[in-house]
N, C-alpha and C positions, 0 to 999 in steps of 0.2 A: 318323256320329258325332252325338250329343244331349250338347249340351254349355250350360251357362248362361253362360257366359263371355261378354262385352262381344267383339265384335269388333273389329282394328284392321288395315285394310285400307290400306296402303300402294301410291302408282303408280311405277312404273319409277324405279330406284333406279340405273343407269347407274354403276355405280364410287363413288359414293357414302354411303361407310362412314360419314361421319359425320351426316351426314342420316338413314338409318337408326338409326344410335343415337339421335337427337334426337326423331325422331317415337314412337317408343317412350317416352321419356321423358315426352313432354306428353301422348301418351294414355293414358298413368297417371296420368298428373295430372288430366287432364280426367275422366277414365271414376272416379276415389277410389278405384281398386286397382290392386292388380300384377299380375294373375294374368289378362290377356290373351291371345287368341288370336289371332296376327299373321299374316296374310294377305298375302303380298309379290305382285304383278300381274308381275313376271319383268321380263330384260331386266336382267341383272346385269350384264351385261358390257358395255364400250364406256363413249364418249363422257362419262367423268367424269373424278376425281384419280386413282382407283386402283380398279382391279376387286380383284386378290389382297387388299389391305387390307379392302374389302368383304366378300368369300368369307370371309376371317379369323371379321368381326365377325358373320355370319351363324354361321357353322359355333360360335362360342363360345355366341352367344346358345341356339343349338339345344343345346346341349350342357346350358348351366346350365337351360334352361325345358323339360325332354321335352316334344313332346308339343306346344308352344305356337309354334311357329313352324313355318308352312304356304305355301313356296312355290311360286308354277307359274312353266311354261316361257316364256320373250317370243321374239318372233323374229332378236334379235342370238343368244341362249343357242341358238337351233336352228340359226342359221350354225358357231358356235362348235361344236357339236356333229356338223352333217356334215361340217365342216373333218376335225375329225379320226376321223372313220369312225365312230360311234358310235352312230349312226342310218344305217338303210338310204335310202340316195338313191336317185334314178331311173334306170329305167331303162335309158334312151337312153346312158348311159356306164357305162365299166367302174367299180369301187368306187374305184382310183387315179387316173382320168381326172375322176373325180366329186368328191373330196375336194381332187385340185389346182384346179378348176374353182370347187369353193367356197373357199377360200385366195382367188383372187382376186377373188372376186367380195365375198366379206366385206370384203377390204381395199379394196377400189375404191367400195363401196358403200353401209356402215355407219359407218362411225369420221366424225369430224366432224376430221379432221386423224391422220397417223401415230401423233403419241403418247398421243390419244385409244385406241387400237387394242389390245384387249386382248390379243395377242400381245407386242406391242411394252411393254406395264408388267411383260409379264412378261421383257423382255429379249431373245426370239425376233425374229431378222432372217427365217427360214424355218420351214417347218412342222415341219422335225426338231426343231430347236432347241426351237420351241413345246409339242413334244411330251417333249421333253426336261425342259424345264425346269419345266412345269403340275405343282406338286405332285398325286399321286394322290387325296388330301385334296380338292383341287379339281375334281379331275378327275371324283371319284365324284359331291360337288355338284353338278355341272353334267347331268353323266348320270342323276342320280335327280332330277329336276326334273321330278315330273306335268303333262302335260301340259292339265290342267283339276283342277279338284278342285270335289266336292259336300257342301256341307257344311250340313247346318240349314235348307235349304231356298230353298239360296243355289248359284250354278251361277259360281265363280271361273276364268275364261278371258282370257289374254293381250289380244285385241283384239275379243272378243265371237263370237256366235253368229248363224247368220242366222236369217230368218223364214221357218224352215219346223221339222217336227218334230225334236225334241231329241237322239233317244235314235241316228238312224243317226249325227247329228254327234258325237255323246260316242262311239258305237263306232268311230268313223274316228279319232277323237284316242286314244283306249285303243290304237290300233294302235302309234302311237307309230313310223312309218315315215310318207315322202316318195316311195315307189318310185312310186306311181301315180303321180304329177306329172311335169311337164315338168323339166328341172333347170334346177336356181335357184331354182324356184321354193320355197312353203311354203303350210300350210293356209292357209284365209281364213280361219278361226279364232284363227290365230296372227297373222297379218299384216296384212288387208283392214283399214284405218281407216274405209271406210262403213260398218262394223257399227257404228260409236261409240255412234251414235243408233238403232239401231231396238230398238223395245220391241216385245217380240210375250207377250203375256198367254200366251197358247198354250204357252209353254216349261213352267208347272207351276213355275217357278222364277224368281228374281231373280239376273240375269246382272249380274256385276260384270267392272269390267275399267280398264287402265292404256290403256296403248300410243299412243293417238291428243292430237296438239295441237290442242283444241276450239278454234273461234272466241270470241274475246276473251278466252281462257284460262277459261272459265266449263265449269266442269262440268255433266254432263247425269246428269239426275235423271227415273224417271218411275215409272210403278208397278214392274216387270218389270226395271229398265235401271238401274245406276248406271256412270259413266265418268268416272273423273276426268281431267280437264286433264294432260296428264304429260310435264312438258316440262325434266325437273332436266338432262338433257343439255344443254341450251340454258340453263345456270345460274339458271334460274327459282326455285330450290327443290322441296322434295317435295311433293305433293298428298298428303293423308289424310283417313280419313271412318273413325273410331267407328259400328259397325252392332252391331243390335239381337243378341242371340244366336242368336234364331231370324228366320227371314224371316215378316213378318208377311203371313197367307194373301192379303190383298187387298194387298200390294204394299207399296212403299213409302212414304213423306209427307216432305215438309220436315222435320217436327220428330220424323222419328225419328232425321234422321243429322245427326251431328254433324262437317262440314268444316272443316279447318284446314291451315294451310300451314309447315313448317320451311324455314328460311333461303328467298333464298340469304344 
């Protein structure tokens, strides 16, 4: 995609619908237009007021903007997803020893409290029920979540990329399966919070990314690297950062991104 459009890079939005609306709001305000392209870091589910009121305000926003809202996969959304078989998990277990295995392992593991637990806002005591009750509306959201996206010379990934070449780690994530892994587990792409900070020039691109709580909530900024602080589960508010349209060839600088925070 070669697009001119102001970018508006949002970190982990955790059930948090109106935060979403709200950073949308101020970076049209800040950027002097509408016509942004919204960049979401994933991690939709869990540990806010409401995941379904979120998926709501996502699914209306994509609807009224084609085209202008761009989100990838975090690693609650990949629990949420081999919960309920949707993604191939590993393969030390059968597909229903694998899917009840993640069920608990999502509940025991992720939620900051039960009714944190995106099962649970949607009303499900068990995985039927869950599967039951997840409008299909949501259901396709969560399953069409790219699991990276490349855009303008910018490499958007969950928890970042390591320091090594680019192209086998974007084909492992294009796979968009877990079999290889041990179970429970998830890429280090998706998950590993050490990628927060590593800047590797070598990628050809500027790697953006949510998922990691930075020390002293300060975001990490470098040529190659931006990671925002991304801690709204933890009622900190939303981190955002206004980026350039295109990724500028020698990296990034202070005064080309524009950071700011909604609520809490």
């Amino acid at each position: 995609m070669n697009d001119d459009r102001p970018i508006l890079f949002l970190a982990d939005l955790h059930g948090h619908g109106d935060l979403f609306s709200a950073a949308i709001a101020e970076g049209r305000r800040r950027a002097g237009r509408e016509d942004l392209l919204v960049v979401a870091a994933g991690d939709f589910c869990d540990n806010g007021p409401s995941t379904p009121e979120l998926v709501d305000r996502c699914l209306e926003f994509a609807e009224a903007q084609p085209g202008s809202f761009l989100p990838v996969l975090g690693n609650h959304d990949l629990a949420c997803l081999l919960t309920l078989g949707l993604v191939p998990a590993s393969q030390e277990a059968s597909p229903e020893e694998a899917r009840a295995a993640w069920w608990e392992r999502w509940k025991s593991r992720y939620p900051n409290g039960k009714r944190y637990w995106t099962p649970s806002q949607y009303g499900a005591e068990s995985l039927s029920e869950f599967e039951e009750r997840l409008p299909e509306a949501h259901r396709a959201f969560f399953a069409g979540l790219p699991w990276y996206r490349e855009l303008n010379g910018y490499l958007f990934v969950h928890a970042g990329l390591e320091a090594r070449p680019v192209r086998p780690q974007l084909e492992s994530l294009a796979r968009r399966s877990v079999s290889h892994l041990q179970l429970g587990f998830q890429p280090p792409q998706i998950r590993e919070k050490s990628l927060a900070t590593i800047n590797h020039p070598e990628w050809g691109a500027v790697v953006v990314s949510g998922h990691t709580k930075l020390p002293d909530g300060k975001d990490f900024l470098a040529s190659h690297r931006l990671t925002l602080h991304s801690a709204s589960c933890r009622g900190e508010g939303l981190r955002a950062a206004l980026l350039p349209a295109q990724a500028p060839p020698e990296g990034l600088r202070e005064d080309l991104v524009e950071r700011f925070q909604v609520g809490p």
